[in-house]
MARVO-949355 format. One line per 5 residues: number of its first residue (from 0); their letters; for each residue x, y, z of N, C-alpha, C, O. Coordinates in pm, whole numbers, plus 50000, padded with zeros to 5 digits. Example, Ala and Ser with C-alpha at 12.3 -4.5 7.8 and 13.67 -1.06 7.14 Angstrom:
% residues 2
0) AS) 51319 49431 50780 51230 49550 50780 51320 49670 50780 51424 49668 50846  51285 49775 50708 51367 49894 50714 51290 50003 50787 51341 50114 50804 .
//
This chain:
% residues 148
0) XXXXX) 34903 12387 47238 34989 12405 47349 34903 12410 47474 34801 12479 47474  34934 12352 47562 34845 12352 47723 34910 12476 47770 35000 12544 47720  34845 12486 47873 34849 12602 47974 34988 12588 48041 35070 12678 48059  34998 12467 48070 35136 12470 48181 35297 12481 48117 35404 12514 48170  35265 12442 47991 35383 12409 47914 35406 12582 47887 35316 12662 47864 .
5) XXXXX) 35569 12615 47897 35609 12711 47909 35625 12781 47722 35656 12701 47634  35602 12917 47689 35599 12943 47585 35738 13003 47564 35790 13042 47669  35805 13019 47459 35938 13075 47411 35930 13199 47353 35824 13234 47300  36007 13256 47355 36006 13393 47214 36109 13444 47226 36154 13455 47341  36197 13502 47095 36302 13536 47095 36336 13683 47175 36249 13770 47177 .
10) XXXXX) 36438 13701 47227 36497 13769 47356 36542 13921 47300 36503 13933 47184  36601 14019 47341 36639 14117 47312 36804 14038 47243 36840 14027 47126  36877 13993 47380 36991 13943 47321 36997 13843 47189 37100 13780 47161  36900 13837 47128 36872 13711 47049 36864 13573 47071 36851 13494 46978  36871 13537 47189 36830 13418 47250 36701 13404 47255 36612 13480 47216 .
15) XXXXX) 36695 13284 47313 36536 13221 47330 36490 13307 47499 36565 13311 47597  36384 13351 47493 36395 13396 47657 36227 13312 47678 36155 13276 47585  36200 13300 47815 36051 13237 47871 35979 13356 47843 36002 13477 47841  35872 13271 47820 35759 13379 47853 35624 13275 47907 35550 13191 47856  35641 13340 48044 35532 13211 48130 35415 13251 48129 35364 13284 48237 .
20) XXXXX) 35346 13258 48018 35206 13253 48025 35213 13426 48005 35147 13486 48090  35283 13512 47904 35273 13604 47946 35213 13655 47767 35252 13616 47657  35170 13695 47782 35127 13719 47656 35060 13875 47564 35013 13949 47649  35052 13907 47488 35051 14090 47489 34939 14154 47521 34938 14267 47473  34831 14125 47592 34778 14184 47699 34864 14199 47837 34829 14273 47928 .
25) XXXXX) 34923 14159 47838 34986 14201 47988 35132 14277 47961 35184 14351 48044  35187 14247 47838 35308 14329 47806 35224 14468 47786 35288 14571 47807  35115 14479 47756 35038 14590 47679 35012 14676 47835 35011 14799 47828  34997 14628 47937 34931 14668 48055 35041 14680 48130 35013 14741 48233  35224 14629 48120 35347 14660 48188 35407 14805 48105 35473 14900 48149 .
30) XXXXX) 35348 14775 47964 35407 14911 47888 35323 15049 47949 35365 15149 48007  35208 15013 47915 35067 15115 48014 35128 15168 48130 35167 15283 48153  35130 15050 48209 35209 15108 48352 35354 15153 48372 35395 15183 48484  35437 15158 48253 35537 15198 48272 35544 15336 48201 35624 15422 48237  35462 15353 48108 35462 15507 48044 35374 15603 48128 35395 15723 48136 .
35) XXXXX) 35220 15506 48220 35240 15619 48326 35311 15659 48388 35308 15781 48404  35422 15572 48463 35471 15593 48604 35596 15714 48522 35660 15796 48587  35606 15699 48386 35751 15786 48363 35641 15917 48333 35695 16027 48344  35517 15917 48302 35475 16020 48258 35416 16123 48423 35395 16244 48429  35406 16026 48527 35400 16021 48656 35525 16149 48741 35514 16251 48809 .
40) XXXXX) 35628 16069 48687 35787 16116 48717 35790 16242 48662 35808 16340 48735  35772 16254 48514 35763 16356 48458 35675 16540 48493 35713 16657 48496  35508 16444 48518 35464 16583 48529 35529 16597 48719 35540 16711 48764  35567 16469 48817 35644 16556 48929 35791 16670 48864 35815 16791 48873  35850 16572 48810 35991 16671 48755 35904 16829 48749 35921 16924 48825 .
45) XXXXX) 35809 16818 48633 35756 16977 48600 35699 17053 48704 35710 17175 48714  35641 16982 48778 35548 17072 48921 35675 17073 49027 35668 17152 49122  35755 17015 49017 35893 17071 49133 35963 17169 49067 36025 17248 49137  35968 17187 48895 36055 17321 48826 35941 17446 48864 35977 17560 48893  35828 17409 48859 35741 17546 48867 35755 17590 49001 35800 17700 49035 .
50) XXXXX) 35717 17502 49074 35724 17532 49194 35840 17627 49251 35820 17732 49311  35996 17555 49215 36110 17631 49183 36094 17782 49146 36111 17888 49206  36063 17755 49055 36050 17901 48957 35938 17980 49037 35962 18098 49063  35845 17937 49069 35732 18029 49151 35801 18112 49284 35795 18233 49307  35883 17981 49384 35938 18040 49492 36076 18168 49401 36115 18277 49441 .
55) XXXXX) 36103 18113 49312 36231 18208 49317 36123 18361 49233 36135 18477 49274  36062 18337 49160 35992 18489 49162 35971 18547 49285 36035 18643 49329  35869 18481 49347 35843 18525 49533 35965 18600 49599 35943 18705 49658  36068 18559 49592 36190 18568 49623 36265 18669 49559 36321 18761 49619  36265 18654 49436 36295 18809 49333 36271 18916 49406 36349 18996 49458 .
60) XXXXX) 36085 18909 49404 35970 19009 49432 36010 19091 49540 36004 19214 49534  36058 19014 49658 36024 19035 49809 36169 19117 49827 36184 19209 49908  36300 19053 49712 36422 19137 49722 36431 19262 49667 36509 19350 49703  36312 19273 49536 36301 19403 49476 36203 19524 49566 36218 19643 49538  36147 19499 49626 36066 19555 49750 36123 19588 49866 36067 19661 49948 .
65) XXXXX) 36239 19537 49883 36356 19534 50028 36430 19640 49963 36455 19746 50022  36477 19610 49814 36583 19682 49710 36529 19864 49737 36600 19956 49779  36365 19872 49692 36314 19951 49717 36270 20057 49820 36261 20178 49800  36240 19980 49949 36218 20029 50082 36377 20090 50096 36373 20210 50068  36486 20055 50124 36618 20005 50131 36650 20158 50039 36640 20252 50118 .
70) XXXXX) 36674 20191 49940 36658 20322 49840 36590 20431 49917 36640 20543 49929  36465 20391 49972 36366 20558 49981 36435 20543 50154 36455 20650 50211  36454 20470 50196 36523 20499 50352 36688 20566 50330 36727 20624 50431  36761 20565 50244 36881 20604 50199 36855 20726 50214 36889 20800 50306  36750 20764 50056 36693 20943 50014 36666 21001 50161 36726 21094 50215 .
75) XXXXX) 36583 20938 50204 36579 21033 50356 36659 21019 50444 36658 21087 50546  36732 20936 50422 36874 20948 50521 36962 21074 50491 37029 21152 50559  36931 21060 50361 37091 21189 50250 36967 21312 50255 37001 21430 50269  36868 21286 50246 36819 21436 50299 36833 21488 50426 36902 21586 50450  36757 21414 50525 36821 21445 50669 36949 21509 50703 36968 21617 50759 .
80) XXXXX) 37058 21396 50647 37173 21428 50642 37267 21584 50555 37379 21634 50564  37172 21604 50495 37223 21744 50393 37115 21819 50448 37070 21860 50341  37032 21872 50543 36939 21967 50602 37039 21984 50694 37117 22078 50684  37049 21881 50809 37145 21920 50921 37283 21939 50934 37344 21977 51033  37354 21889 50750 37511 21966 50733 37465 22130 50746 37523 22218 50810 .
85) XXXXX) 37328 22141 50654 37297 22323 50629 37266 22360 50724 37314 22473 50723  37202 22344 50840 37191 22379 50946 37315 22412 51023 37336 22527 51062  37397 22312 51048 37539 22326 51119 37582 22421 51084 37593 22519 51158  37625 22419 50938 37693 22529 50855 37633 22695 50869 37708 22793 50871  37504 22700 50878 37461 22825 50895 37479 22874 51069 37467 22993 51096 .
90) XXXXX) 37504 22793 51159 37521 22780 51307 37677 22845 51291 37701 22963 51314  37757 22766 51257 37901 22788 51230 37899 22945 51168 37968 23032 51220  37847 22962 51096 37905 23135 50974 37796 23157 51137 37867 23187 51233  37720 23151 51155 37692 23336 51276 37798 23302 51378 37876 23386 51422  37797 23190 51409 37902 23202 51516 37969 23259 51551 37983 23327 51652 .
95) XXXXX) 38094 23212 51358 38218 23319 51321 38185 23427 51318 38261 23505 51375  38026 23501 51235 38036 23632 51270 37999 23695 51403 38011 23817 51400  37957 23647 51518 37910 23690 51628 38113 23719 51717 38157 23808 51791  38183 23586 51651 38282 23584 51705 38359 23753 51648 38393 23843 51724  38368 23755 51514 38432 23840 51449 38393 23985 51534 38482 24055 51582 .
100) XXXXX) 38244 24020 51546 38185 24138 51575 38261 24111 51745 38306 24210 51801  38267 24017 51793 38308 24056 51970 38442 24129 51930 38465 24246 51962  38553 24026 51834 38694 24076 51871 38668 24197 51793 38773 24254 51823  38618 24266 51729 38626 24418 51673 38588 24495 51817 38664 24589 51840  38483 24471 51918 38410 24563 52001 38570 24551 52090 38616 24655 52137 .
105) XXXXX) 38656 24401 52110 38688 24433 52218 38810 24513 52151 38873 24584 52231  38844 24514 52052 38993 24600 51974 38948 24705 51994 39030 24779 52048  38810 24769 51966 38784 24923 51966 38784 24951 52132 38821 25064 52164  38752 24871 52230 38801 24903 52385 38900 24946 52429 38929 25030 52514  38987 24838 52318 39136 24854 52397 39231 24953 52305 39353 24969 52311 .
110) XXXXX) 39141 25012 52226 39220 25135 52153 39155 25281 52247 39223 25375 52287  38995 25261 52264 38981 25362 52355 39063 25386 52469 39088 25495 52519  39123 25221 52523 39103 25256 52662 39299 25303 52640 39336 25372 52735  39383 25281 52562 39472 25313 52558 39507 25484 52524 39607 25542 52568  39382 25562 52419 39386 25672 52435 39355 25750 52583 39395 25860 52624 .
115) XXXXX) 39262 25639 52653 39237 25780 52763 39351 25729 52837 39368 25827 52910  39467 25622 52882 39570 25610 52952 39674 25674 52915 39767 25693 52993  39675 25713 52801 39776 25780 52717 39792 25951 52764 39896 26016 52771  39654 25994 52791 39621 26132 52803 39660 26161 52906 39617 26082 52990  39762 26284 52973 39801 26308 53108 39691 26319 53203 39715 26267 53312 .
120) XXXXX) 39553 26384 53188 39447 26412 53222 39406 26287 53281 39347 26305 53388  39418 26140 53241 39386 26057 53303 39502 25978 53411 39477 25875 53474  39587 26026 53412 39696 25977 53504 39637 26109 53636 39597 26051 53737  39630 26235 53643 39582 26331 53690 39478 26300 53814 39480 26297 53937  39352 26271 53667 39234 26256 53702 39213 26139 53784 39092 26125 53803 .
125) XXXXX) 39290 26038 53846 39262 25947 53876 39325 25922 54018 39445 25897 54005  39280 25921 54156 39334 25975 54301 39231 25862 54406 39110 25864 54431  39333 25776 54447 39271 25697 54547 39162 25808 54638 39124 25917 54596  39129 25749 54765 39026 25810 54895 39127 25881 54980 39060 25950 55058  39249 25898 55002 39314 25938 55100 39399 25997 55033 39485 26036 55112 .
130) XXXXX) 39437 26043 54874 39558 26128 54853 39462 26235 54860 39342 26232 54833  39567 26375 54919 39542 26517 54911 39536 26544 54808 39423 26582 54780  39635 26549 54686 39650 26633 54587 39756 26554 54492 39747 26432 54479  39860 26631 54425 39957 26550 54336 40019 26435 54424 40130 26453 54473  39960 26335 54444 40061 26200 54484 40075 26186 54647 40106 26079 54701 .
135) XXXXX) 40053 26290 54706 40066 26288 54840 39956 26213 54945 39833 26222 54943  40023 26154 55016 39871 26001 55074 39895 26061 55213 39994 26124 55251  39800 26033 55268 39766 26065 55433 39737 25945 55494 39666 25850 55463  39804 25970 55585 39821 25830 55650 39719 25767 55730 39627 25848 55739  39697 25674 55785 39557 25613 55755 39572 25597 55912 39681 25606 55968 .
140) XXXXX) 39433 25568 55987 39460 25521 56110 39453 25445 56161 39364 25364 56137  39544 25426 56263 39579 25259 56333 39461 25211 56427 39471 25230 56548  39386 25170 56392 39290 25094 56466 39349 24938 56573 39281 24874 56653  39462 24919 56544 39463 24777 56590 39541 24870 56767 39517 24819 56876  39624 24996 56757 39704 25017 56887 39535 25066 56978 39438 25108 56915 .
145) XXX) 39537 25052 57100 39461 25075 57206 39490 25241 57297 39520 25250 57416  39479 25308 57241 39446 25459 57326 39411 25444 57450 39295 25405 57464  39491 25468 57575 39413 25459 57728 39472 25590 57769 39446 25636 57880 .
//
């Protein structure tokens, strides 16, 4: 067979298909290059899943650390927050009792002060600047009339 004259070989479909000068060194070197390029495809597919998987750990990591910070800022929030309810609360009870102890001082005033109003001795005892004696007032002097 010469070089130029075209060679035959049977086809996938079972037909006759060309084969121009092609012969199994070069099918051997299209198969070569085609099981790299898928083995090519392949280890990309795997270094884009890791990669995947690497960022989403990173990502886990950085949410379990937020999760964390996020928790111990809470605790000292709910501590803060339960020191200064106890605080309030202990502000509040003296309050009430500072309040309680006034209205007792001022009830015991106004029970004194009703015994000594009660007592004739203090109706008596008690005489503007100008009465003489039982009830009797002296009359005051007129400063506004002019004496000539």
């Amino acid at each position: 067979m010469r070089a130029y004259e075209a060679r035959t070989q049977e086809g996938t479909d079972g037909g006759v298909e060309m084969n121009w000068g092609n012969d199994d060194s070069v099918k051997r070197w299209r198969a070569d290059s085609d099981r790299r390029e898928q083995e090519r495809a392949q280890a990309k597919a795997q270094m884009r899943r890791e990669e995947e998987r690497h960022e989403r750990s990173l990502a886990r990591a950085g949410a379990h650390a937020e999760i964390a910070e996020l928790r111990a800022d809470l605790a000292t929030l709910y501590n803060t927050l339960s020191d200064t309810m106890t605080a309030t609360g202990e502000a509040l009870r003296t309050l009430g009792d500072e309040a309680r102890a006034r209205r007792e001082e001022i009830a015991d005033l106004k029970l004194q002060i009703a015994r000594l109003s009660a007592s004739p001795e203090a109706k008596r005892a008690f005489q503007f600047g100008r009465e003489k004696g039982d009830g009797e007032v002296v009359d005051l002097p007129d400063f506004i009339r002019k004496v000539h």
